[in-house]
VEXZABA-424115 format. One line per 10 residues: number of its first residue (from 0); their letters; for each residue z, x, y of N, C-alpha, C. Coordinates in Angstrom, 3 decimals, decimal comma. Example, Ala and Ser with C-alpha at 12.3 -4.5 7.8 and 13.67 -1.06 7.14 Angstrom:
# residues 2
0) as) 7,800 13,190 -5,690 7,800 12,300 -4,500 7,800 13,200 -3,300  7,080 12,850 -2,250 7,140 13,670 -1,060 7,870 12,900 0,030 $
//
This chain:
# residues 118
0) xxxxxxxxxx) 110,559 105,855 114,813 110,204 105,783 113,412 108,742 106,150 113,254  108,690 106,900 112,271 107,074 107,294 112,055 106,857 107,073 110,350  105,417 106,855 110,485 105,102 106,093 109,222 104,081 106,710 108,543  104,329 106,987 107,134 102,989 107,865 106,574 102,294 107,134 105,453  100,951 106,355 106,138 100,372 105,159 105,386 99,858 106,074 103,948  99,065 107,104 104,263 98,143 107,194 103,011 97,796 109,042 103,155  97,581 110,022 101,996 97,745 111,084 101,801 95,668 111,766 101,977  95,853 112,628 102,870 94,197 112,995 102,360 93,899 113,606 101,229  94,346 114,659 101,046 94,847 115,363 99,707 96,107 116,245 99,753  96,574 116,376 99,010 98,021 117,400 98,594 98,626 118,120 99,664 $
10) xxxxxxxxxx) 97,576 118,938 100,484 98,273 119,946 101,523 97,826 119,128 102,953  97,245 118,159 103,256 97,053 117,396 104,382 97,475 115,750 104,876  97,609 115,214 105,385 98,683 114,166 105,730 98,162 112,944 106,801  98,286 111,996 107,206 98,277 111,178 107,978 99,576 110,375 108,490  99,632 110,753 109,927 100,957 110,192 110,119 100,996 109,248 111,696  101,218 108,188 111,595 101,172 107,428 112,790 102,448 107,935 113,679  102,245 107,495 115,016 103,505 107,938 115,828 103,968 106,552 116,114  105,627 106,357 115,990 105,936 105,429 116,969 107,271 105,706 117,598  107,277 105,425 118,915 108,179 105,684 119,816 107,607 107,061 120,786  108,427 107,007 121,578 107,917 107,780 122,838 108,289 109,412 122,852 $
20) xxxxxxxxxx) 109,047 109,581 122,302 109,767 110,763 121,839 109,166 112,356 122,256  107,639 112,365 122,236 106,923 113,026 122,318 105,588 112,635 123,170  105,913 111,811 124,191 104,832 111,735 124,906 105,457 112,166 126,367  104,235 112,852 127,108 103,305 112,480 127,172 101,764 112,589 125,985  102,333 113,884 125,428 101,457 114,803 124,859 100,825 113,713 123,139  101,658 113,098 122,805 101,289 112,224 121,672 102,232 110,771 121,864  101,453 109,671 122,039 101,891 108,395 122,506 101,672 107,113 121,433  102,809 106,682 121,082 103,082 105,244 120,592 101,385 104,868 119,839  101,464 104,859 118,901 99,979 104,254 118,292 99,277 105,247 117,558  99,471 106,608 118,364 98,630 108,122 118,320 98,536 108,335 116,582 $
30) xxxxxxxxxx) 97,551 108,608 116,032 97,549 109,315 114,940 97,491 110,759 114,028  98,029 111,584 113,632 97,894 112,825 113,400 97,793 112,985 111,834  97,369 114,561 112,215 97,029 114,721 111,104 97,697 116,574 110,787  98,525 116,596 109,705 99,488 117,637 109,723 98,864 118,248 108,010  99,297 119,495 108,128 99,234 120,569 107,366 100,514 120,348 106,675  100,923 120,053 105,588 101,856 119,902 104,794 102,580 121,374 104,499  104,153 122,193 104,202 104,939 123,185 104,168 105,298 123,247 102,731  105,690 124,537 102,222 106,202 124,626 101,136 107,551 125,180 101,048  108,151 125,016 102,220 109,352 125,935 102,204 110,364 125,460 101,626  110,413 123,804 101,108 111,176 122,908 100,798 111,478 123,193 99,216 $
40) xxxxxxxxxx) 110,068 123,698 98,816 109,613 123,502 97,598 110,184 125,476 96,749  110,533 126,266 97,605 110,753 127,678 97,446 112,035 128,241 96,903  112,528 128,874 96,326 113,659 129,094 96,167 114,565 130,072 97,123  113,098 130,666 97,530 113,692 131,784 98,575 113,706 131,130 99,575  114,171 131,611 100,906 113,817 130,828 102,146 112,714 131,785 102,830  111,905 130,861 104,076 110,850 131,463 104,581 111,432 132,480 105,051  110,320 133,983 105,214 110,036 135,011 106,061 110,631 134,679 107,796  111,418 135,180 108,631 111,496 135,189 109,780 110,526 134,948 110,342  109,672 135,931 110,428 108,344 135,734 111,086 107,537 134,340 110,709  107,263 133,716 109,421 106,966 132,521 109,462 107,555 131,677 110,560 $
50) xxxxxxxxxx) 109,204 131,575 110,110 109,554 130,409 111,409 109,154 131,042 112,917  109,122 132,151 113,131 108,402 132,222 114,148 107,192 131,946 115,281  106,125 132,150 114,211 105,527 131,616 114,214 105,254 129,965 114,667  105,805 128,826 114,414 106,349 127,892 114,219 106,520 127,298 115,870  107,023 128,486 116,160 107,629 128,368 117,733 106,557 128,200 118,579  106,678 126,564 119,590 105,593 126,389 120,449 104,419 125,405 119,866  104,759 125,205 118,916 103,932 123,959 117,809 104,872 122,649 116,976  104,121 121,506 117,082 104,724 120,595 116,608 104,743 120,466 115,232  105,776 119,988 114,471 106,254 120,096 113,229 106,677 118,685 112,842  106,552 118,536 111,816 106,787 117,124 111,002 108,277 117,338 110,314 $
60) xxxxxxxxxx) 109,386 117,040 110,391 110,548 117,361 109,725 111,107 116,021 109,354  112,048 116,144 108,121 112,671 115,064 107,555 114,079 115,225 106,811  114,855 115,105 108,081 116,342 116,012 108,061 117,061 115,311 106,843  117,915 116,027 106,325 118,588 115,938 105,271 119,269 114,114 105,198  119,999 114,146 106,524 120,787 113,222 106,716 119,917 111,658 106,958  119,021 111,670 106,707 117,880 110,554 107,416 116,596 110,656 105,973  117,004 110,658 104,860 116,169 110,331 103,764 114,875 109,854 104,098  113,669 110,031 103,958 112,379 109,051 103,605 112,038 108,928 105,387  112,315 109,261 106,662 112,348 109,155 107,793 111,827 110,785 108,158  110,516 110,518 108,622 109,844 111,457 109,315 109,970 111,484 110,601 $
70) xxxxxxxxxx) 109,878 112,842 111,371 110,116 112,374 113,012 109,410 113,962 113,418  108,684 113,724 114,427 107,617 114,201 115,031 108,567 115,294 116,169  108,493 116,713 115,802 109,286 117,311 117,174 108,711 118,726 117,373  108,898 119,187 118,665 108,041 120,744 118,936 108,896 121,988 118,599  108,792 122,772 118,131 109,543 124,178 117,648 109,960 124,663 118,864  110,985 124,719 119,434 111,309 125,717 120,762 111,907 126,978 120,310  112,807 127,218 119,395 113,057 128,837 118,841 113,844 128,702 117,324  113,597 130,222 117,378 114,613 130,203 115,812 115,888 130,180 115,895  117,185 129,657 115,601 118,384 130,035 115,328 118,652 129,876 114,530  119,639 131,180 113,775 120,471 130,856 112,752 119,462 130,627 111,128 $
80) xxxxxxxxxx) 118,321 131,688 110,798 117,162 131,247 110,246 116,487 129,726 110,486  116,628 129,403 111,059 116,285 127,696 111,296 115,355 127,187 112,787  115,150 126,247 112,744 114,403 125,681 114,067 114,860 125,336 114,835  114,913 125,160 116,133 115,468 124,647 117,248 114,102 123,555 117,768  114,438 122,448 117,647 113,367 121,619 117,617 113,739 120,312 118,901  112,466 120,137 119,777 113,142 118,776 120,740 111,788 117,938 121,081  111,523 116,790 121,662 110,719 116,002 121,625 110,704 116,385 123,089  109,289 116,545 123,469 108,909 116,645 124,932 109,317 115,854 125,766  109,146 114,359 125,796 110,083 113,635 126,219 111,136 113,889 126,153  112,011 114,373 126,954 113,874 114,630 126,550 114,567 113,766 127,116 $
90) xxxxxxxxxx) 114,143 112,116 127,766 114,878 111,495 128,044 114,883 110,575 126,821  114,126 110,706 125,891 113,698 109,798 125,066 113,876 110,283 123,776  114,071 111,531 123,300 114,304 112,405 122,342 115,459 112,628 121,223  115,798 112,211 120,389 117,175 112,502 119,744 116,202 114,334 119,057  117,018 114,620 119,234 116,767 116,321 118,596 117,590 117,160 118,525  117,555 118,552 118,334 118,357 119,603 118,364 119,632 119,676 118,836  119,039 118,701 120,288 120,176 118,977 121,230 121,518 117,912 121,092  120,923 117,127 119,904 121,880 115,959 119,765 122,310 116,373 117,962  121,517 116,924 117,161 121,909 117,218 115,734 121,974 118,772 115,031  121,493 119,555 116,401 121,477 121,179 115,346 120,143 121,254 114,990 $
100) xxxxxxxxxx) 120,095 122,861 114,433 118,635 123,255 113,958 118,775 122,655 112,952  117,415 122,938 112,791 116,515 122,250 111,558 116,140 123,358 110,291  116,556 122,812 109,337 116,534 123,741 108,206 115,414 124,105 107,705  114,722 125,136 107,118 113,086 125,131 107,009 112,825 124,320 105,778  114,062 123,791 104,701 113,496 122,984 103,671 113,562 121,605 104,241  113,921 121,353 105,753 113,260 119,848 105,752 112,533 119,850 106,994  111,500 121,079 107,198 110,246 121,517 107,716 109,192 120,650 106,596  108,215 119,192 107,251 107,708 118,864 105,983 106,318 119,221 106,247  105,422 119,534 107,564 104,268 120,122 107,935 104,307 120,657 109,507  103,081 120,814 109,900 102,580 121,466 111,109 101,802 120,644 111,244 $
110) xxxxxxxx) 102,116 119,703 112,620 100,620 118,802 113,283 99,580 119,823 113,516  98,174 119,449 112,869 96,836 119,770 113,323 96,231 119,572 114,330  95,838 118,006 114,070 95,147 117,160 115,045 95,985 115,908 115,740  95,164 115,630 116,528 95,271 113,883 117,067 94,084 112,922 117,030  94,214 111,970 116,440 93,024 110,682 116,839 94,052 109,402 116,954  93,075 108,659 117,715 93,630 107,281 118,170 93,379 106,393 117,084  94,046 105,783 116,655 93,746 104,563 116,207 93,197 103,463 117,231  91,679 103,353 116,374 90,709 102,849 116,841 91,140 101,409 117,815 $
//
């Protein structure tokens, strides 16, 4: 479960991590900070090359089936216009490999940064 206390402004985000899902690389406590998407918000769907792009970077998604539930996962490829998405941890991971790609309208940002909570 990941939790999004408070907004910096409109296109930027704060999002705590919890669970292991993605560590080693971001661990239980970790805080980020993500670039918010508009693809949700589009009528068209993104450019190929956007989700491309995409690929090899962590993404903030909030699948259809799981309302109000953010979950932290890395882009591994495109299929099917869509994401193929899994948590580095894969013993620890529910992802792709357990629900299908990921649609680009519940693409909700691109992690930036990391800081610890102090």
């Amino acid at each position: 479960m990941i939790t999004l206390p408070f907004s910096l402004k409109t296109s930027v985000k704060a999002i705590e991590v919890s669970g292991s899902s993605m560590s080693p690389k971001y661990e239980h406590g970790d805080w980020l900070i993500f670039r918010t998407t508009r693809y949700g918000q589009s009528k068209k769907p993104p450019k190929l090359h956007t989700l491309i792009n995409l690929v090899g970077k962590v993404v903030v998604i909030e699948r259809d089936d799981m309302p109000g539930i953010l979950q932290i996962k890395r882009a591994i490829r495109v299929e099917e216009s869509a994401l193929w998405v899994e948590g580095d941890n894969k013993f620890a991971s529910t992802d792709s490999r357990h629900w299908g790609v990921v649609r680009p309208h519940e693409i909700r940002g691109v992690v930036l940064l990391r800081y610890k909570r102090g």
